[in-house]
Structures are given as structure tokens and as C-alpha cells.
Backbone bond lengths (Angstrom), bond angles and torsions (degrees), N, CA, C in turn:
res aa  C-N    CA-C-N  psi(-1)  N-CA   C-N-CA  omega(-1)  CA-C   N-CA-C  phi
1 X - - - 1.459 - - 1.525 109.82 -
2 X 1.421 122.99 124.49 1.109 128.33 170.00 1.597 111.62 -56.70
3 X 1.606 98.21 127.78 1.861 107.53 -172.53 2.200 88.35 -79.80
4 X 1.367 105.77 178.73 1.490 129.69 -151.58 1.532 80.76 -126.98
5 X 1.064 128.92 128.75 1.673 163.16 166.83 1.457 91.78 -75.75
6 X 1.449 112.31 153.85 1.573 120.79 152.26 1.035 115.69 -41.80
7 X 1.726 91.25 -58.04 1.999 112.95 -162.78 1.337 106.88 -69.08
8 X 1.198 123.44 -21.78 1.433 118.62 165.32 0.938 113.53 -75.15
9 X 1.679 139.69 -64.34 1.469 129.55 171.89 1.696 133.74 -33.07
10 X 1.479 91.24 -26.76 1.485 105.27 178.53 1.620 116.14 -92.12
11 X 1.571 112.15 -17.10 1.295 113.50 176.36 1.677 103.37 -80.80
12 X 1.358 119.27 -29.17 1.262 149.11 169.80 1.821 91.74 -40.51
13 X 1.091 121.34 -85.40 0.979 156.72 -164.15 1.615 100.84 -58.94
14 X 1.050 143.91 -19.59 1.408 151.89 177.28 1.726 105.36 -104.29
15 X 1.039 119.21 -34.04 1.422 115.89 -169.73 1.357 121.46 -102.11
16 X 1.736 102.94 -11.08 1.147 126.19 170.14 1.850 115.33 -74.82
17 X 1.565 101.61 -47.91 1.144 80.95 174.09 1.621 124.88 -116.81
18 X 1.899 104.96 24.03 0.877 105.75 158.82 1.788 119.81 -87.39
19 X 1.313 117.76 15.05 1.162 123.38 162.26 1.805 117.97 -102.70
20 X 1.096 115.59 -36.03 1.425 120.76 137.28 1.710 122.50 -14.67
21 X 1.472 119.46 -59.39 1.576 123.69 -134.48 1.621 63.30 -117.97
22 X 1.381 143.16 -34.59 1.075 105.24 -158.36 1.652 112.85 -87.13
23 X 1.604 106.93 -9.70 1.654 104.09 170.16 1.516 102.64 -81.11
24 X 1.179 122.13 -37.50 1.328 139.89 -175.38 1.727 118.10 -31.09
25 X 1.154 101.10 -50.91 1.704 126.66 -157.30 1.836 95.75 -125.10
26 X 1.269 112.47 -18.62 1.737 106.74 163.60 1.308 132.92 -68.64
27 X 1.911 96.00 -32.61 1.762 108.47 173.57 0.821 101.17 -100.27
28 X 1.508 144.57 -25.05 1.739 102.42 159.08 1.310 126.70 -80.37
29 X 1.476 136.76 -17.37 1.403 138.45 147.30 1.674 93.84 -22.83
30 X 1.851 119.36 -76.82 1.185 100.82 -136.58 1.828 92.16 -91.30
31 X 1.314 115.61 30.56 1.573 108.20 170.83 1.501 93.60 -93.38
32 X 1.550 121.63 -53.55 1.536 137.86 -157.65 1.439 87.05 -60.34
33 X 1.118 123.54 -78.72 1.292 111.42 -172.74 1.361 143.09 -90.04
34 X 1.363 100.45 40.48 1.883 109.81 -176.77 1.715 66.54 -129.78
35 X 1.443 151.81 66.98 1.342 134.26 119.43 1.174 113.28 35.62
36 X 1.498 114.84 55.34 1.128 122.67 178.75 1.622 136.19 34.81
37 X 1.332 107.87 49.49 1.259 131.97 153.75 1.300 136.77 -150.36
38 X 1.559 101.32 28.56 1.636 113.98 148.58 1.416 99.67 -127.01
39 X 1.530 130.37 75.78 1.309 133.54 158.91 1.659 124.97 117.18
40 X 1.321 106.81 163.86 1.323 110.12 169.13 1.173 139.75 -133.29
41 X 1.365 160.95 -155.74 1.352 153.61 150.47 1.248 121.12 -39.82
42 X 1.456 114.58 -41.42 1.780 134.75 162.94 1.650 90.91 -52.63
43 X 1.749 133.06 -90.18 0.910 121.25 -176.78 1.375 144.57 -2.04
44 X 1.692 88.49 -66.02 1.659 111.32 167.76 1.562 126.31 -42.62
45 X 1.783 83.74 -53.37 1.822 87.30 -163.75 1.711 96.63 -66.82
46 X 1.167 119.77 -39.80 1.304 124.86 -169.76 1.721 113.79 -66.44
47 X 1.069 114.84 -18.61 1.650 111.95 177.86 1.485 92.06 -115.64
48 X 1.110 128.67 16.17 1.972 116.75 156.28 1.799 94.67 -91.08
49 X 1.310 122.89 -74.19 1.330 113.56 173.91 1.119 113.30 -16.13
50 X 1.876 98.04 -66.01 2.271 81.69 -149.09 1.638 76.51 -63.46
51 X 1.131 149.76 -73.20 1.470 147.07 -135.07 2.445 97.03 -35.67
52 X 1.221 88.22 -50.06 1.770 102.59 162.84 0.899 112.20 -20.39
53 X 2.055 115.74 -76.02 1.296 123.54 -137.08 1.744 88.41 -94.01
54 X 1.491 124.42 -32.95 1.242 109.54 162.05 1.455 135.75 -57.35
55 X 1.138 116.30 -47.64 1.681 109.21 165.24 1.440 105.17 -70.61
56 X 1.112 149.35 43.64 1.602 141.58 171.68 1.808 84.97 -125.80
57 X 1.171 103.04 -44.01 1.601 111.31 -173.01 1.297 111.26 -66.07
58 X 1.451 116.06 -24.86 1.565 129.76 177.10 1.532 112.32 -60.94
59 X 1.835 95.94 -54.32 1.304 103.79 -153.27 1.744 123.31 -116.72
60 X 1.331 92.05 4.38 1.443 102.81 -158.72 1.760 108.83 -81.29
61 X 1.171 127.13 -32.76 1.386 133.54 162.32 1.901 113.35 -44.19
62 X 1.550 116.52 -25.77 1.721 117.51 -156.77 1.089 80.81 -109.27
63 X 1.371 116.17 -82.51 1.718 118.22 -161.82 1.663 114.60 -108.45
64 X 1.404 113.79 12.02 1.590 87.75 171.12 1.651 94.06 98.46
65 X 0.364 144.50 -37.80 1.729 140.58 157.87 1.600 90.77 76.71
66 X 1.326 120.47 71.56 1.434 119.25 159.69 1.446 115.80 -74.63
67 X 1.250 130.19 -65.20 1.451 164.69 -167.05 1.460 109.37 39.39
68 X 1.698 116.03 49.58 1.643 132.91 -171.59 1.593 91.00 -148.44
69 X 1.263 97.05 116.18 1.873 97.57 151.37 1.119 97.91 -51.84
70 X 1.687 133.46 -53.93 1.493 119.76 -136.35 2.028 90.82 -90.52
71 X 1.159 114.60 1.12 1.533 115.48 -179.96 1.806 102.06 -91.35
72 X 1.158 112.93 -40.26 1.281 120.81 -172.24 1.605 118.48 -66.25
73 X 1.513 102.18 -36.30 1.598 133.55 -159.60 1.568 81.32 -76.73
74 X 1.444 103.91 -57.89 1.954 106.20 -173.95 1.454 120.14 -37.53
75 X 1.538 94.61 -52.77 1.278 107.66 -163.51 1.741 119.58 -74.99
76 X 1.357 99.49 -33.61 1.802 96.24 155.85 1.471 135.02 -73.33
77 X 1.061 106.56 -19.70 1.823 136.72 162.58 1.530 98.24 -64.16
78 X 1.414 137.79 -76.82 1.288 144.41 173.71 1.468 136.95 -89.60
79 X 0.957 114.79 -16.07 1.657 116.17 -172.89 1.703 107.01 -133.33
80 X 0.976 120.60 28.87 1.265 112.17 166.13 1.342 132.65 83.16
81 X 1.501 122.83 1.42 1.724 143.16 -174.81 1.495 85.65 -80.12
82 X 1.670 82.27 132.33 1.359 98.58 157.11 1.525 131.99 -47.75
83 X 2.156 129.01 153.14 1.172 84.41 -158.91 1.605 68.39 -117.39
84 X 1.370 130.02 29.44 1.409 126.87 150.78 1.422 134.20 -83.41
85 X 1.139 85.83 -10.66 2.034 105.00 167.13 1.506 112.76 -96.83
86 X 1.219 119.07 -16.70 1.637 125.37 176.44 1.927 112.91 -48.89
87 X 1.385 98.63 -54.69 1.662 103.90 -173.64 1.563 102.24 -61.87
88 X 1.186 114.10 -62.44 1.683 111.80 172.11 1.278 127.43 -52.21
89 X 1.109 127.01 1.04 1.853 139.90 -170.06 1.240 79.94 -113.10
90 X 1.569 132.54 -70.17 1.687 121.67 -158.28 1.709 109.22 -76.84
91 X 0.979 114.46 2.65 1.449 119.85 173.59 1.469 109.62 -88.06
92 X 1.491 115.65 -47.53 1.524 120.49 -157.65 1.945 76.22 -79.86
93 X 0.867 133.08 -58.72 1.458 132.00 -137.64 2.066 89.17 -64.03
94 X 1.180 114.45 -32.57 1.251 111.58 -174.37 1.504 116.01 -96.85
95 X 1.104 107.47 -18.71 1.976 111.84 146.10 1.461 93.92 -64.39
96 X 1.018 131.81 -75.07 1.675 123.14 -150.91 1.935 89.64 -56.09
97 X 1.192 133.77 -62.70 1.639 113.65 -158.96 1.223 112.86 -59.83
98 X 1.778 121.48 -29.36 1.174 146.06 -161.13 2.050 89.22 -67.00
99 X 1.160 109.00 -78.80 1.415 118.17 173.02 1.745 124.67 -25.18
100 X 1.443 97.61 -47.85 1.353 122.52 -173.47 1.474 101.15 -72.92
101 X 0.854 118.90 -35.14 1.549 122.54 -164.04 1.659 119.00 -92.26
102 X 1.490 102.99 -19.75 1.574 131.41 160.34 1.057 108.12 -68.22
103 X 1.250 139.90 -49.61 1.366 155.63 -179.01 1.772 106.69 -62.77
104 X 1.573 119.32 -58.06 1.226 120.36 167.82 1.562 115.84 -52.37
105 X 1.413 105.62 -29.67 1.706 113.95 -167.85 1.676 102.16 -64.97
106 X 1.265 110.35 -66.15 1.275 115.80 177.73 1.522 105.56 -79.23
107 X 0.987 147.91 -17.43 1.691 113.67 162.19 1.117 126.85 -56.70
108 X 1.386 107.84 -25.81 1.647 132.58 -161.14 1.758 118.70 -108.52
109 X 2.001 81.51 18.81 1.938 93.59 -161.98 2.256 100.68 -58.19
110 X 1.170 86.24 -49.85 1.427 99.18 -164.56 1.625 114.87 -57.81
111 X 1.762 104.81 -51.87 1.594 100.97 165.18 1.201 120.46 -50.04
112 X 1.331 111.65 -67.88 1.833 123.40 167.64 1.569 105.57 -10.58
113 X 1.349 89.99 -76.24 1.862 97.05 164.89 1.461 139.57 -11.16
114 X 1.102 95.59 -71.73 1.377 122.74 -172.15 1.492 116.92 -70.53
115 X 1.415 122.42 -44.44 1.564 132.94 165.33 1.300 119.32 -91.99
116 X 1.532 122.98 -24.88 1.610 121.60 171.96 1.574 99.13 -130.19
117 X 1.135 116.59 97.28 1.911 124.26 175.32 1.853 92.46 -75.84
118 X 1.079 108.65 -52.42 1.514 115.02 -177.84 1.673 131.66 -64.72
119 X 1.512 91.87 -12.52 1.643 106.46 178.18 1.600 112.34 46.80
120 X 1.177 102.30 71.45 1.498 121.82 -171.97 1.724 110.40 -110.44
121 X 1.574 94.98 -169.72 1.483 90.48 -177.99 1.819 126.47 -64.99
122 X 1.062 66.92 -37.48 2.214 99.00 164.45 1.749 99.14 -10.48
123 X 1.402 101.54 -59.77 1.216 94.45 -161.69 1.450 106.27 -141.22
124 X 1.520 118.15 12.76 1.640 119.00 147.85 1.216 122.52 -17.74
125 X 1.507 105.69 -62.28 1.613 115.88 -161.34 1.301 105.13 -70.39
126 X 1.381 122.67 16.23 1.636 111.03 142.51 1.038 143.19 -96.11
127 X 1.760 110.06 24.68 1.297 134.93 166.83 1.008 112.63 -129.75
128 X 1.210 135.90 -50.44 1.317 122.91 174.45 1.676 116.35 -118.53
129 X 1.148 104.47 -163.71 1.538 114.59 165.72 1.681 133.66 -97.16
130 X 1.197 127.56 179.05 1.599 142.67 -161.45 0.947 134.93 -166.73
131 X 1.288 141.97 109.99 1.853 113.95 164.65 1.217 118.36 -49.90
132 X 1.339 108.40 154.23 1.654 117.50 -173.78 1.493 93.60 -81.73
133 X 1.491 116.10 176.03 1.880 114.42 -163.09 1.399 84.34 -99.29
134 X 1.330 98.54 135.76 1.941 119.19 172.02 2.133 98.61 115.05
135 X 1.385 106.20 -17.76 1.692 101.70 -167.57 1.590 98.14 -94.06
136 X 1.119 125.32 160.34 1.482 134.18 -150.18 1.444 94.37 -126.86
137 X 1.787 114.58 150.79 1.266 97.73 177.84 1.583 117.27 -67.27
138 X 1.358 126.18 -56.54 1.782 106.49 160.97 0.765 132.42 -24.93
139 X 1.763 138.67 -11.86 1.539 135.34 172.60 1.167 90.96 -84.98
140 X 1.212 131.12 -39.73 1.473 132.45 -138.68 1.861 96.02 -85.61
141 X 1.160 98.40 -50.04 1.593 124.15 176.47 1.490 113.53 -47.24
142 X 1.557 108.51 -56.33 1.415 123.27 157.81 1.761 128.01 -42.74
143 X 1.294 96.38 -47.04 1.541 115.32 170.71 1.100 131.77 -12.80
144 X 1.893 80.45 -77.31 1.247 120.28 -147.91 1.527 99.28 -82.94
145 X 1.787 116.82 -38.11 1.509 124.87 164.09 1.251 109.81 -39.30
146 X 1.615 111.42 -62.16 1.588 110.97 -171.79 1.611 126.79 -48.64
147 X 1.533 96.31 -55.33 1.244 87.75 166.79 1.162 158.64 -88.70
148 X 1.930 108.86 7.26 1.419 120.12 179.37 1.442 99.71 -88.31
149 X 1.606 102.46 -17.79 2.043 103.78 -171.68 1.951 111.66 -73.39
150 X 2.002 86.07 -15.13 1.969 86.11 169.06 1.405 109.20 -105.11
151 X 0.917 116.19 -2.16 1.478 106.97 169.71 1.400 102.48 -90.46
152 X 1.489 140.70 -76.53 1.362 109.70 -175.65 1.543 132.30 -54.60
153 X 1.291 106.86 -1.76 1.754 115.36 -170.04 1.688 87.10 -76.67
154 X 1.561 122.88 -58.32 1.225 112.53 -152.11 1.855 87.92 -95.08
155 X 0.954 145.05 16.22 1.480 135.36 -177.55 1.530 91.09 -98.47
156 X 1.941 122.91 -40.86 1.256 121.68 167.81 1.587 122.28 -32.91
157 X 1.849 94.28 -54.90 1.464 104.20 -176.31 1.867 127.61 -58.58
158 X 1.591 83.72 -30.36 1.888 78.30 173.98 0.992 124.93 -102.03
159 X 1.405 113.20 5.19 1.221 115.43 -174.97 1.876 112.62 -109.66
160 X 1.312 112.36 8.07 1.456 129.73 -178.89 1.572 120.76 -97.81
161 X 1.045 101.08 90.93 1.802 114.94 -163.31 1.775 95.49 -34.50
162 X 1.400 128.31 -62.49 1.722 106.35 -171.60 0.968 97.90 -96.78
163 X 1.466 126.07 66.76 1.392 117.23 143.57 1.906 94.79 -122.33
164 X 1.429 125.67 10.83 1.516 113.57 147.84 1.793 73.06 80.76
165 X 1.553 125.06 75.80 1.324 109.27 160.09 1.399 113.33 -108.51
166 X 1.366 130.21 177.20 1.221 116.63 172.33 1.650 117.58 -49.26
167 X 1.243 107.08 -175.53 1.328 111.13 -168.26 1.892 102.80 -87.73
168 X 1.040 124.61 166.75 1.445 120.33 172.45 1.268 123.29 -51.85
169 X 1.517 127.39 -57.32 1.107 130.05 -168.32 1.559 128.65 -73.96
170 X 1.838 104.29 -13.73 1.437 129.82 147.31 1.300 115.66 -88.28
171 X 1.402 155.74 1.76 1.168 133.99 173.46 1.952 116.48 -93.90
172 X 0.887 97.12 -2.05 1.593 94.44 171.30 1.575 109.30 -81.23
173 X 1.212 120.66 -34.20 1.572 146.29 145.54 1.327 103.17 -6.90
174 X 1.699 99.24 -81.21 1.416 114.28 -164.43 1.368 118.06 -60.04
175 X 2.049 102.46 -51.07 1.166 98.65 163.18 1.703 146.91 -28.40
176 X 1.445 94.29 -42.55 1.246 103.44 -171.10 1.502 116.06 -84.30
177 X 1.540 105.02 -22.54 1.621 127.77 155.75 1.867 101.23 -35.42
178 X 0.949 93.82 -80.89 1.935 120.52 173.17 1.430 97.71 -21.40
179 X 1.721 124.00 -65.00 1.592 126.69 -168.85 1.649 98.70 -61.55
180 X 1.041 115.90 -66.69 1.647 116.30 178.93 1.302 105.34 -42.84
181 X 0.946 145.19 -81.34 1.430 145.02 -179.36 1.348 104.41 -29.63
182 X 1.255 143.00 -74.55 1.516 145.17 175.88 1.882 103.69 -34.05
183 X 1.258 109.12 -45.36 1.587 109.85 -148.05 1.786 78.37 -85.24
184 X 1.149 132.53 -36.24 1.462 115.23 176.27 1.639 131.02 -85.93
185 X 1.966 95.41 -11.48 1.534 103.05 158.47 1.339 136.44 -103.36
186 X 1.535 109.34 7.72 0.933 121.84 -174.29 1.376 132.92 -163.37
187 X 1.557 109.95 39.05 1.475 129.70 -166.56 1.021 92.08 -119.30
188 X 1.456 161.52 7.53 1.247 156.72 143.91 1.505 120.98 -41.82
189 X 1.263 133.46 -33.50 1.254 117.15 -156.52 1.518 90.34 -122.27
190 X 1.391 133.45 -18.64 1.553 121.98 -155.95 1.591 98.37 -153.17
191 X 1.394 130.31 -4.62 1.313 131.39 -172.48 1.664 110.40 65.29
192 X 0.917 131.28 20.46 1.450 158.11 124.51 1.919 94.58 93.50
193 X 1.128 152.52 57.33 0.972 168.93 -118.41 1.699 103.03 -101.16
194 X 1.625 110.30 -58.43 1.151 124.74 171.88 1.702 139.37 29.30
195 X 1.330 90.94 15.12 1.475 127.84 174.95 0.953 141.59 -139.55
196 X 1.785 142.67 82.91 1.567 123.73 -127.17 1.834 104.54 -77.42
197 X 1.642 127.99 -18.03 0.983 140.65 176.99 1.487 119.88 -49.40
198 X 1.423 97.54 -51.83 1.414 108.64 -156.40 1.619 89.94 -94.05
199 X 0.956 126.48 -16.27 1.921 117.02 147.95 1.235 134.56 -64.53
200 X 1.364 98.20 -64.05 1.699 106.62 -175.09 1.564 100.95 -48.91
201 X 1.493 106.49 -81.85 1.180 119.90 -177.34 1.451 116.51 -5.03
202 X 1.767 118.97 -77.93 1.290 130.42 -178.69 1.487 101.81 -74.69
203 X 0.962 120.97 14.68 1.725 111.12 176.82 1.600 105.21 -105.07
204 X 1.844 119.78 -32.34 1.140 136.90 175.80 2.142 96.14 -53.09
205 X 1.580 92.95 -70.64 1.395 100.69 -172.69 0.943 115.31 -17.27
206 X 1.813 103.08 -80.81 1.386 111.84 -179.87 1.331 138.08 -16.07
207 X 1.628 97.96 -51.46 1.571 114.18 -162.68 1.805 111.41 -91.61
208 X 1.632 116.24 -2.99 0.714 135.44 -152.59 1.616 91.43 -118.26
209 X 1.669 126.20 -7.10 1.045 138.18 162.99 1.610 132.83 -139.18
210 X 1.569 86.77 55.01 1.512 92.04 -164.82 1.305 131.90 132.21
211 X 1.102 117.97 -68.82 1.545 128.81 -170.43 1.820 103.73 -81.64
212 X 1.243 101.45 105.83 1.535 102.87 -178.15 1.099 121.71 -85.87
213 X 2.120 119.04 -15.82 1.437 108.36 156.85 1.455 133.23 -102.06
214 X 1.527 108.91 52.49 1.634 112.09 -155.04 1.330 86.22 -70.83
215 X 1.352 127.01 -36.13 1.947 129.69 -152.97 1.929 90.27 -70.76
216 X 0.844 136.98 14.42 1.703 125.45 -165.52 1.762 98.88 -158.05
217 X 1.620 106.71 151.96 1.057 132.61 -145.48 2.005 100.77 -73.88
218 X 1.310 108.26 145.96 1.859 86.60 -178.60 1.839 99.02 -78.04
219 X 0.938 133.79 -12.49 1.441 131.05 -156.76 1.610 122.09 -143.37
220 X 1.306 101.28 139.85 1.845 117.88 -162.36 1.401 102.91 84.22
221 X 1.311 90.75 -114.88 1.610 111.50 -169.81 1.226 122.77 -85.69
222 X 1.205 145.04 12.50 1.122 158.70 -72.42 2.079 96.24 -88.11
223 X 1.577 82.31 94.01 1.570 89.09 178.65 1.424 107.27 -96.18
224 X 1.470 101.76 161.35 1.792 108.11 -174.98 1.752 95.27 -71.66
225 X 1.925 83.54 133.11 1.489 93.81 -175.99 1.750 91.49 -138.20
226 X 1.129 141.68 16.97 1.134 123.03 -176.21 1.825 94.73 -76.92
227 X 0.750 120.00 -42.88 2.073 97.24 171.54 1.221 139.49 -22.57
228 X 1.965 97.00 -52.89 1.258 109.80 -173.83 1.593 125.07 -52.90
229 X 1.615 119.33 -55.54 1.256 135.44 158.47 1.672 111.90 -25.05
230 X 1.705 123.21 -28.95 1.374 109.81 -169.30 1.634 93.20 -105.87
231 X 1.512 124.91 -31.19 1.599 124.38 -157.75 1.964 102.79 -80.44
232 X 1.435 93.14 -52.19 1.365 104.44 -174.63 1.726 118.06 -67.73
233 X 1.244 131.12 -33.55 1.794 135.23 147.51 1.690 106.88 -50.26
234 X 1.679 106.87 -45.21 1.688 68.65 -177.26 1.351 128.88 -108.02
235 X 1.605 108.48 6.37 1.571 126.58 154.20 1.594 119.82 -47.47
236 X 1.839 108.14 -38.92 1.036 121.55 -166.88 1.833 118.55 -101.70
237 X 1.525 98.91 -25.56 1.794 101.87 145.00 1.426 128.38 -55.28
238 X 1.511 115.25 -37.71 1.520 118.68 -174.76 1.751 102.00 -88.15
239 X 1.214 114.87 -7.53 1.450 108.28 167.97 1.553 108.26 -83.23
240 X 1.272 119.02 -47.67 1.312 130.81 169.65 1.472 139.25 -50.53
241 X 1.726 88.31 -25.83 1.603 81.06 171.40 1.614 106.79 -109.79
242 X 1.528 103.64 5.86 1.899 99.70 -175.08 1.501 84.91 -113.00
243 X 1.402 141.63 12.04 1.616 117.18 109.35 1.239 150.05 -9.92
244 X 1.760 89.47 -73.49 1.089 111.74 -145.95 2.009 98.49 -85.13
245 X 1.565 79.19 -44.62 1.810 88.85 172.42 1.602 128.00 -52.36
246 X 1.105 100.28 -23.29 1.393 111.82 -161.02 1.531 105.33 -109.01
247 X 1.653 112.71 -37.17 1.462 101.01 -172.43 1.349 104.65 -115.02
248 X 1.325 122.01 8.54 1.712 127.53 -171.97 1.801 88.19 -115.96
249 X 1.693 91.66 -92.00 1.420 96.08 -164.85 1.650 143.48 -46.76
250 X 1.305 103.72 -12.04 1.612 125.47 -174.76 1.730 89.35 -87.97
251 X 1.180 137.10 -3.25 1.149 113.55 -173.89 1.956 108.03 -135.55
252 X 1.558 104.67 12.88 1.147 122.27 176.59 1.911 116.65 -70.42
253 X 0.877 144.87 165.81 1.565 150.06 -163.97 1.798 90.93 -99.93
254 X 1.487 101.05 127.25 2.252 116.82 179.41 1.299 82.89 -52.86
255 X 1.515 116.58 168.51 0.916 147.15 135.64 1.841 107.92 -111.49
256 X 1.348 105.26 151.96 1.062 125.19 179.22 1.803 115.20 -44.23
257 X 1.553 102.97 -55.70 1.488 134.96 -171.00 1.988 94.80 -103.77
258 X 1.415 104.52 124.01 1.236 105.11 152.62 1.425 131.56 -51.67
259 X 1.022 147.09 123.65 1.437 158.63 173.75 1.976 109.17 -85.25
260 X 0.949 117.60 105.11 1.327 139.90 -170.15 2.004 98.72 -117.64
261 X 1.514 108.02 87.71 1.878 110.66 176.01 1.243 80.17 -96.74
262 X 0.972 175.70 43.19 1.749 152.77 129.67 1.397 104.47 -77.78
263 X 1.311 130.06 -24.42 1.577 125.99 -148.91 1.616 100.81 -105.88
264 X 1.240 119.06 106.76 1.659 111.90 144.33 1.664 125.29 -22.57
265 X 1.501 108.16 127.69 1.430 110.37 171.01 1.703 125.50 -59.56
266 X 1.213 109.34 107.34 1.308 140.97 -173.30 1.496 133.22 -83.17
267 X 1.691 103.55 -30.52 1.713 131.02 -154.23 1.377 102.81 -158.56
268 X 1.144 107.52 147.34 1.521 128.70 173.69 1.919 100.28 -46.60
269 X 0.911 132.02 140.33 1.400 158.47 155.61 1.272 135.88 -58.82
270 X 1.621 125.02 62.96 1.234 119.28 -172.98 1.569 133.64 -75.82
271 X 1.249 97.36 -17.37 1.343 113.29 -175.92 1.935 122.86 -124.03
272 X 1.198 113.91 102.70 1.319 105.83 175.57 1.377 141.73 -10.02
273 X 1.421 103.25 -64.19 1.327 119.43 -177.40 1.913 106.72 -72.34
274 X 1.550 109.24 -27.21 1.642 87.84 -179.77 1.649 88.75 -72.36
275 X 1.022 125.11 -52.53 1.717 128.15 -164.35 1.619 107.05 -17.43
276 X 1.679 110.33 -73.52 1.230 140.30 172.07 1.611 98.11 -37.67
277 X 1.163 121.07 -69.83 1.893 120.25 -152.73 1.483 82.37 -74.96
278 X 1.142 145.92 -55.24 1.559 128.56 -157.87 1.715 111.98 -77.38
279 X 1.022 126.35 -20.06 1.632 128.62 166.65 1.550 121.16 -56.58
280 X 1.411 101.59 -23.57 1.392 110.60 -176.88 1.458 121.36 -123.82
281 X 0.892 115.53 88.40 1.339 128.69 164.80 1.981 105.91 98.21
């Protein structure tokens, strides 16, 4: 079996979730600007998932298909990933949204056009994120904890060989089950961001084509908030997975063979179940 390169895991790791950001930031482009009659909030949440379960499907065989600083950050904190592969994983993942989001910029040159000539807040939020008007940055801050601490808590769970997770070739599936679910329980207050990649990245673009206040908040006061999106996901991954470690996994049944899901496939495959848990995530 051919062993997995850095540079492969990391190209892994760029294309993965530059296929992600590019469904990601395409349906709300074409919600924002089809004036509400190409889509809705349902829409959205539902083409960020599958956009999920497709970059997991991209990337998950090379490097583990994280495509989250705050997933990556977890996983060397808890599961055993190297933490010399960390800087190169959160780099490629923010080239890949960064890319993706260039790509949305100019497909979307002419609509963009047509409803925002000024490239304003109007239609920012099809690159990055915001509090909605009335939410405070501590809600927002709060949020963003809450919900990156359930996404790696339950991404822990399927992706942990004795915890009986789905099988590999269904768990990018589920995963992406997981993104929809978040984006409809928890896109209310901050547009649910929960990934510092898939912000920055398309927030750089933006501003890098136009939009001169992408770095600051669309609503109230509009204080500089491009931080929050990267501090608060990965404050709220390391809560999530020392959850999961502590109140799930410490009380799960040994296996014979250590189970290592952070690590890209490296070695021939003796056992099913590591096969399955290490492909994904």
C-alpha cells in the first residue's frame, strides 16, 4: 500500500475543504442574490452539510478529512495527531476556503453587481459571518463555543472505533447530517461559522475584492469581529473533545489494538474497524 506524504495529506486537506466552501458560500451567494427566490435558510443549512460530506469524501482516505482548524487543534489535544502536522493542516484548509471563495467571488461577479455595486454589508454575509442585529458580541462568542464544542464532541463519537461508529463509507454522511443539524440549531445568533477556516479564508477574499469592511461586524456597532470566528471554534473544539475524552471515551470497552482516528492511513490494514475509524476524520 502506498504510504500518504505530508504534501499529500495537506493537498488532501486544501481540496477537501475547498470543495466544502465552494458549495458552502455558492448557496448563499445564490440565496442573497436571487432575492429570495432561489432559496432559503433550509437551503443553506442543507448545501453546507452535503458541501461537508463531500469534502470528507474528497479527503478522508489521505489526511483524515478534518477541514477545521478547530477539528485538527482537537485532535492533537485528544486523539493523538501529530502536533507538527497541525500548522500545515490549518494553513492548507484556509488556502482551500480562501480559493473557494475567489471562485464564488467571480462567478457571482455580475449578481454581486447588480444588488451590491458598493460591496457592502448587503451582501458580505456571503463570505463570511455576523451576529444577527439585537445579538451581542458575548452571545456571539458564546455561540460560536457552543457549537464547535457539539460538533467535535459528536464528530469524536463517530469517528472512535469502540464506540461502534458507523462504517467509513457512511460516516461522512452522518457527518454532514451533524452540519445541517447545527446550521438549523444554531444559525440564529452568529450564522454558525464554527470553523475558523471557512471564515477567515472567505472573509480575506472578499476584502481582497472589494468589500473594505469584511474585518468588522455587519450589525450595531459594527466592532472588529473577524477574530472571533477563529478564537471561539477552537476554544469550543477543545471543550468538545475533553468531553468527549473524559466523559465518553474513558469509559468505553479496550480493544486489543489501539485505535488512532486522527492519523492518515500510513500501513497496510489489518483490521476492519481501524480501516473504517481512521478514513474519517
Amino acid at each position: 500500500m502506498k504510504k500518504s506524504t505530508l504534501w499529500g495529506e495537506v493537498s488532501a486537506e486544501l481540496l477537501g475543504t475547498m470543495v466544502l466552501i465552494l458549495f458552502g458560500t455558492g448557496v448563499v451567494a445564490q440565496v442573497v442574490t436571487g432575492d429570495g427566490a432561489a432559496g432559503d435558510h433550509d437551503s443553506i443549512a442543507w448545501a453546507w452539510g452535503i458541501g461537508v460530506t463531500l469534502g470528507v469524501y474528497v479527503a478522508a482516505r489521505i489526511s483524515g478529512a478534518h477541514l477545521n482548524p478547530a477539528v485538527t487543534i482537537a485532535l492533537a489535544a485528544f486523539k493523538g495527531f501529530e502536533w507538527r502536522k497541525v500548522a500545515p493542516y490549518i494553513a492548507a484548509q484556509t488556502v482551500g476556503a480562501f480559493i473557494a471563495a475567489l471562485i464564488i467571488r467571480a462567478t457571482y461577479a455580475d449578481l454581486i453587481g447588480k444588488i451590491d455595486p458598493g460591496h457592502t454589508y448587503d451582501t458580505q454575509g456571503i463570505f463570511s459571518t455576523s451576529p444577527t442585529a439585537g445579538v451581542s458580541i458575548p452571545s456571539a462568542f458564546l455561540d460560536q463555543v457552543v457549537g464547535t464544542a457539539i460538533l467535535v464532541f459528536v464528530i469524536f463519537a463517530l469517528t472512535t472505533a469502540t464506540n461502534n461508529p458507523p462504517m467509513a463509507n457512511i460516516g461522512p454522511v452522518v457527518v454532514g447530517l451533524l452540519v445541517v443539524a447545527l446550521g438549523m440549531a444554531f444559525g440564529g445568533n452568529a450564522g454558525y461559522a464554527i470553523n475558523p477556516a471557512r471564515d477567515f479564508g472567505p472573509r480575506l477574499a472578499s476584502w481582497i475584492t472589494g468589500y473594505g469592511d469584511a474585518w468588522w461586524s455587519t450589525s450595531g456597532s459594527h466592532p472588529l469581529y473577524f477574530w472571533l470566528p477563529i478564537v471561539a471554534p477552537i476554544l469550543g473544539g477543545l471543550i468538545g473533545g475533553a468531553a468527549f475524552k473524559y466523559l465518553i471515551e474513558r469509559h468505553l470497552p479496550d480493544e486489543a489494538e489501539e485505535v488512532t482516528v486522527s492519523e492518515p492511513v500510513e500501513e497496510p490494514i489489518r483490521e476492519r474497524a481501524r480501516e473504517d475509524a481512521d478514513s474519517l476524520v
